[in-house]
C-alpha positions in Angstrom: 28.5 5.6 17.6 29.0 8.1 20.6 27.4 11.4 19.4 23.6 11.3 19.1 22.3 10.9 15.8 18.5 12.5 14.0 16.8 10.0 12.4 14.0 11.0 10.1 11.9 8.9 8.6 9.2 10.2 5.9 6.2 8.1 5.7 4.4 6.3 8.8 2.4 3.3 7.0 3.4 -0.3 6.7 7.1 0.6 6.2 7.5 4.0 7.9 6.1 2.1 11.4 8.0 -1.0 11.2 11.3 1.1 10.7 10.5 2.7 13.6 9.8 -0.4 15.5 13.4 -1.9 14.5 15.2 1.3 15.6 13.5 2.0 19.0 13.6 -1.3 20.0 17.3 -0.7 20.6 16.4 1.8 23.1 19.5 3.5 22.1 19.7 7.0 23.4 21.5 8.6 21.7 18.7 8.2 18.8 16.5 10.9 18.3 13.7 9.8 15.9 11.3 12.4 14.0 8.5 10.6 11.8 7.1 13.0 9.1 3.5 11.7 7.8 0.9 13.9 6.0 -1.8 12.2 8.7 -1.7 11.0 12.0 -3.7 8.2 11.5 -2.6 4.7 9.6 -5.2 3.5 7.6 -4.8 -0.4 7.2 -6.1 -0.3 3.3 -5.4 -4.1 2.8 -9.6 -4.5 3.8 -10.4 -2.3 1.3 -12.3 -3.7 -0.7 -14.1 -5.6 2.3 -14.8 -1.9 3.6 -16.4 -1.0 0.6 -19.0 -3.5 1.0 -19.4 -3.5 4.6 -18.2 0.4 5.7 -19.6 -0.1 9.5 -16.0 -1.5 10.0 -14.0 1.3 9.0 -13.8 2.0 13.0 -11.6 -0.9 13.6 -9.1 0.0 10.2 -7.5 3.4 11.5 -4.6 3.9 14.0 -2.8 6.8 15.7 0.6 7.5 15.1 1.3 9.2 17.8 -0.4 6.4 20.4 2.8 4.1 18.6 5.3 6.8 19.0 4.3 6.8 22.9 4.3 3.3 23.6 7.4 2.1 21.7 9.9 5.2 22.8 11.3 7.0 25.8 9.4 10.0 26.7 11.5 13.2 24.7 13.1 10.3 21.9 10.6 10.7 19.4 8.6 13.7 17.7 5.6 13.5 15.1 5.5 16.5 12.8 2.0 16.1 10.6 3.0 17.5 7.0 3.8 16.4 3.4 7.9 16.8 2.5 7.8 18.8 -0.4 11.8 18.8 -0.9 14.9 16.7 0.2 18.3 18.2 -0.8 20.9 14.5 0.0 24.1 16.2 0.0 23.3 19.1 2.5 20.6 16.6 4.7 17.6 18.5 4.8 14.2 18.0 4.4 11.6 21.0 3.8 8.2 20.2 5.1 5.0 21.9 4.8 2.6 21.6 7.3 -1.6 21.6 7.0 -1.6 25.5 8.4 0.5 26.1 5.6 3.7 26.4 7.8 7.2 25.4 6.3 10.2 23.5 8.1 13.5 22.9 7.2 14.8 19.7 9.0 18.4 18.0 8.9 19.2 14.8 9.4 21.4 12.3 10.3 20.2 9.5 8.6 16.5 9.7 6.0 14.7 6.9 5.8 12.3 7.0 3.0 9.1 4.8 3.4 6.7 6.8 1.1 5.3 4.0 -0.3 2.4 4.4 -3.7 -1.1 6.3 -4.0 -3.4 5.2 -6.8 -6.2 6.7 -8.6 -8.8 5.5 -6.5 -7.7 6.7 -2.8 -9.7 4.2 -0.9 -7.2 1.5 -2.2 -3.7 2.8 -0.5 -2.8 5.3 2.7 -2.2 8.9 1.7 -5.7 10.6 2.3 -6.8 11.5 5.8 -8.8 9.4 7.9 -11.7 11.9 7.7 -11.8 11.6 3.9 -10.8 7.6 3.4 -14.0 7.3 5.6 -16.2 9.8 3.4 -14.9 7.7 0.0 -15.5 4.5 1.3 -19.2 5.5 2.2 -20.0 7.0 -1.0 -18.5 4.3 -2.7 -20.9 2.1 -1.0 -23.8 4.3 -1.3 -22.9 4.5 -5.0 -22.9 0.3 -4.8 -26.2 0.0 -3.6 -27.8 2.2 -6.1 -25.9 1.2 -9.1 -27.6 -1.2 -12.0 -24.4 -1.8 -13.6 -21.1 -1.5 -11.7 -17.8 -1.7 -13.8 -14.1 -3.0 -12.3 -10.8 -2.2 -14.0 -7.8 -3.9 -13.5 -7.6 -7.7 -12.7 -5.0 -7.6 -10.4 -5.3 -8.8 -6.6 -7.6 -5.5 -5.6 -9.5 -5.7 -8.7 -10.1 -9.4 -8.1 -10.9 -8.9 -4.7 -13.4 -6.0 -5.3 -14.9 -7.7 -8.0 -15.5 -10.3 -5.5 -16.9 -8.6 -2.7 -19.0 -6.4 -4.8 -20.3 -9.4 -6.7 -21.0 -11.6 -3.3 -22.7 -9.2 -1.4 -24.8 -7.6 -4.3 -24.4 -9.3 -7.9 -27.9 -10.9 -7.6 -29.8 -7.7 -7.8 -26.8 -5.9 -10.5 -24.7 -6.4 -13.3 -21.1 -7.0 -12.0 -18.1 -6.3 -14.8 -14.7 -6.5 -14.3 -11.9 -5.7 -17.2 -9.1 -7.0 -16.5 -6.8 -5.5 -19.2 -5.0 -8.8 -19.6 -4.8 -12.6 -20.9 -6.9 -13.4 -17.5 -7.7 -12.7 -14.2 -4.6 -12.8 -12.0 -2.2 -13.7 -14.9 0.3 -13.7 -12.5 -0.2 -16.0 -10.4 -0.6 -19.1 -13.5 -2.6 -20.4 -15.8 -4.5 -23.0 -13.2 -4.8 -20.4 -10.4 -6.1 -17.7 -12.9 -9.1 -20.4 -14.2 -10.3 -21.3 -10.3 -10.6 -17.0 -10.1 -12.4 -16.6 -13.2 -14.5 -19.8 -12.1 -14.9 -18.1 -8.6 -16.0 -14.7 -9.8 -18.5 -16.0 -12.0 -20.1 -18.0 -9.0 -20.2 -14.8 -7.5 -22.3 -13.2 -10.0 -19.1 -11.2 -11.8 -19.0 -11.1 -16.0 -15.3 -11.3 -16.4 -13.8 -9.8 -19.7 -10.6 -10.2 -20.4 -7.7 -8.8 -23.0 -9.8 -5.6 -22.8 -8.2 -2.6 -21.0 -10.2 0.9 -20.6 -8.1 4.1 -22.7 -10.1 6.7 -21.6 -13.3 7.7 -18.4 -16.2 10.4 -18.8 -18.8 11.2 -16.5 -21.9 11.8 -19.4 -25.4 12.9 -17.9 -24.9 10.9 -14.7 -23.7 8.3 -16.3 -19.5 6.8 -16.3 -18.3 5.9 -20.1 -15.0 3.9 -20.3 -14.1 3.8 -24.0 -12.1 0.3 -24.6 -8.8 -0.8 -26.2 -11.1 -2.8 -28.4 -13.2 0.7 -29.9 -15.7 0.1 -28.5 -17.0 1.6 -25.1 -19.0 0.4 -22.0 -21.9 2.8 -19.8 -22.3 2.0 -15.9 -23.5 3.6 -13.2 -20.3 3.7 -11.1 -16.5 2.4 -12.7 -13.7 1.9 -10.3 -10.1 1.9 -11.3 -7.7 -0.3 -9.7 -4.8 -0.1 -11.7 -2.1 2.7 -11.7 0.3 2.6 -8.5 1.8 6.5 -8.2 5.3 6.3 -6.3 5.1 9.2 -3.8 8.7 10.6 -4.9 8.0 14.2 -5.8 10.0 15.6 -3.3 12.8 13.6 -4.1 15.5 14.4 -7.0 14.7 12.5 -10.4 18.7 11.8 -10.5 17.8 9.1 -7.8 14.9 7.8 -8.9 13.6 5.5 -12.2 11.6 5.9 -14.9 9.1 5.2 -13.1 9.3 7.8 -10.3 11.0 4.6 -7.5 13.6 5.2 -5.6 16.8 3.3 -6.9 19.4 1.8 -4.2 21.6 -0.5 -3.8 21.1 -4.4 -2.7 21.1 -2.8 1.1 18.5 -0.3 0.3 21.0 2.2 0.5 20.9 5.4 -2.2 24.3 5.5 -4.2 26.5 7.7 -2.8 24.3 8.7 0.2 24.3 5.0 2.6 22.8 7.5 5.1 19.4 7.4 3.0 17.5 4.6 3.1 15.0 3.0 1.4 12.0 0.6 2.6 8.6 -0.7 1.6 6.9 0.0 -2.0 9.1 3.1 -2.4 11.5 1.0 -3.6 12.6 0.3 -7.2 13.9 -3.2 -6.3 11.2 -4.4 -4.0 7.8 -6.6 -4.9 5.4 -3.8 -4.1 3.3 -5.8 -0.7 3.4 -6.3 2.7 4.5 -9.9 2.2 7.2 -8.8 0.7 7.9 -6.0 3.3 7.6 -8.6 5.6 9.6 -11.4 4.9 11.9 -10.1 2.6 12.6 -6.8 3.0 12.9 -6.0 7.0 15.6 -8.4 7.4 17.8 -6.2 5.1 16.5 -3.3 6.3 17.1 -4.0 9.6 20.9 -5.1 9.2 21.6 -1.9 7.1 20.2 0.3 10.2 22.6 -1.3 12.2 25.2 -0.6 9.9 24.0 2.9 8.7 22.7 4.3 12.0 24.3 2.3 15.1 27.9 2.2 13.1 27.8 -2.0 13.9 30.7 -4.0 12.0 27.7 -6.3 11.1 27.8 -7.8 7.7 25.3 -6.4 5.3 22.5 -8.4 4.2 21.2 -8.4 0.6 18.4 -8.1 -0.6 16.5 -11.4 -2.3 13.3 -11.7 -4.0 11.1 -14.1 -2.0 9.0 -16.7 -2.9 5.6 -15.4 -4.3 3.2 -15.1 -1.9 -0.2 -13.7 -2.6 -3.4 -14.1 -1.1 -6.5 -13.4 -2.9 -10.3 -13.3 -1.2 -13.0 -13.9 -4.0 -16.0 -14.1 -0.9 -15.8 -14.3 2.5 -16.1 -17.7 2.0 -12.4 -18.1 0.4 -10.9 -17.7 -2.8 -7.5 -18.2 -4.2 -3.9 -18.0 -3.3 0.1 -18.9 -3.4 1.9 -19.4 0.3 5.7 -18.9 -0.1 5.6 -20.4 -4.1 2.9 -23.2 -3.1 -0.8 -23.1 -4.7 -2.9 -23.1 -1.6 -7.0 -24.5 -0.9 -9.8 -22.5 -0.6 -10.0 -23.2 2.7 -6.8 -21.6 3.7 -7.7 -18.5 1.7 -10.8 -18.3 4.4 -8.3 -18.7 7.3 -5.8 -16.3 6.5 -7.3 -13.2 4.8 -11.2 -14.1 3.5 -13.1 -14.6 7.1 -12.3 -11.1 8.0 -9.7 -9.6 5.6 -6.8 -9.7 8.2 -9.0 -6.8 10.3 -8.2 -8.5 13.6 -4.2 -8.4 13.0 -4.0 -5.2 11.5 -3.2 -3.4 14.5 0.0 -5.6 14.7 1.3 -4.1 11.7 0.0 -0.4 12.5 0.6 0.0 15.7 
């Protein structure tokens, strides 16, 4: 490589940040880096559902963008332009942005490295809002907690397991606790065995736990929620939350590169067919697991080989993509819960150790910043 090349890279949570990390720790420069985020602040949303319980620590889940740009790159190397990218045209390289005073930019590139990731229904539960408004969610979600009779949970994957839990721990003595979990059990996924010690664990926890039961349809009825059920029949609480229904943030991306289901398809590299200058990384992708395990252990090693490839023209070998061993790591309390470490059922008390004692709070700046 001997002329300089733009990077761009759309998206500056979990994936967005540690692509930036693996390209300007080559301190190449001839790399100019822009990073295109609707917020400058990363919100580490894995303590979510601990947040919602306890909201005095939101102060220690947020983390600037531009702070990271400043300490990992040269001074003039990288730039931060706050906006949502509304359109990407791959065969002329451009990205049109629009920016929160309702500005519009047309940027080119040399290489796009999409890192989008998913937004679900219920905000607090993934990156995309502001910090200002995250905050304001989790605190009426709390305040909505507190004075609640009868709180409902649906889904009963890991966040609705884990909110079920918290919500259950901290205040299931004094309310009526339900979660839904729309399938054969709680955390199907993970096994028969490990799905039984969750259900056992939510229960000790003061959750009802209904399963093979999946909500259709959500009205607000004289202050009130009604979910009406898959079964015909319907349930009243004072507050529902959803935590089911990822949304891949593709829009701005063209539907011929995407599937069905709005993820971006690539190749084994990450690379987009017929464009190896785009790139693909984190829960954008179609191929990928959808967690920061997987982003982690699985996914930045490709990643990482393709950008030297795709960006620094290296002769390196490619290196292909490989589902990992499942790893997931679910807090029913702060005092534990259940889990699987790299395909290996793992005891409550390492559940405590690794996420339960503080929902990973005290490393997330590691991954943010």
């Amino acid at each position: 490589m001997t002329d300089t090349k733009h990077v761009v890279i759309v998206g500056s949570s979990y994936a967005g940040i540690a692509a930036a990390k693996i390209i300007l720790k080559k301190r190449d420069a001839r790399i100019k880096l822009t990073l295109i985020s609707p917020d400058d602040r990363n919100y580490f949303n894995v303590a979510a559902p601990r947040l919602i319980a306890e909201p005095e620590k939101l102060s220690n889940v947020f983390f600037s963008v531009i702070d990271f740009l400043s300490k990992n790159s040269k001074s003039g190397s990288c730039k931060f332009i706050k906006g949502k990218v509304v359109k990407s045209n791959f065969n002329e390289k451009n990205v049109t942005i629009t920016t929160p005073n309702s500005e519009t930019i047309s940027l080119s590139y040399d290489n796009l490295i999409i890192a989008t990731g998913t937004r679900c229904k219920e905000g607090i539960f993934k990156a995309g809002l502001s910090k200002e408004a995250i905050c304001s969610k989790i605190k009426d979600v709390n305040s909505s907690i507190i004075k609640s009779k009868r709180i409902v949970i649906l889904g009963g994957g890991v966040t609705g397991v884990e909110v079920a839990g918290e919500i259950g721990s901290n205040f299931g003595k004094n309310k009526e606790v339900v979660l839904y979990t729309g399938m054969k059990n709680a955390c199907f996924n993970l096994g028969e065995s490990i799905s039984q010690k969750a259900e056992t664990q939510l229960k000790a926890q003061n959750v009802i736990v209904e399963n093979n039961i999946r909500a259709e349809r959500i009205v607000h009825i004289e202050g009130k929620y009604r979910a009406y059920l898959s079964n015909n029949d319907f349930v009243e609480a004072d507050l529902i939350l959803q935590t089911i229904g990822e949304i891949p943030n593709s829009e701005f991306i063209d539907k011929s590169y995407l599937d069905d289901s709005g993820y971006l398809q690539t190749d084994e590299y990450f690379r987009v067919e017929g464009h190896h200058e785009v790139i693909g990384l984190g829960d954008i992708l179609s191929i990928g697991e959808r967690s920061l395990t997987n982003l982690k252990f699985c996914q930045l090693s490709v990643f990482s080989s393709t950008a030297d490839h795709e960006i620094f023209d290296y002769s390196n070998s490619l290196v292909p993509y490989k589902k990992g061993k499942q790893t997931i790591i679910i807090p029913i309390s702060k005092m534990g819960g259940v889990g699987v470490l790299f395909g290996w059922q793992i005891p409550n008390f390492l559940v405590w150790l690794v996420k339960a004692r503080d929902y990973m709070i005290s490393f997330a700046s590691r991954d943010l910043s």
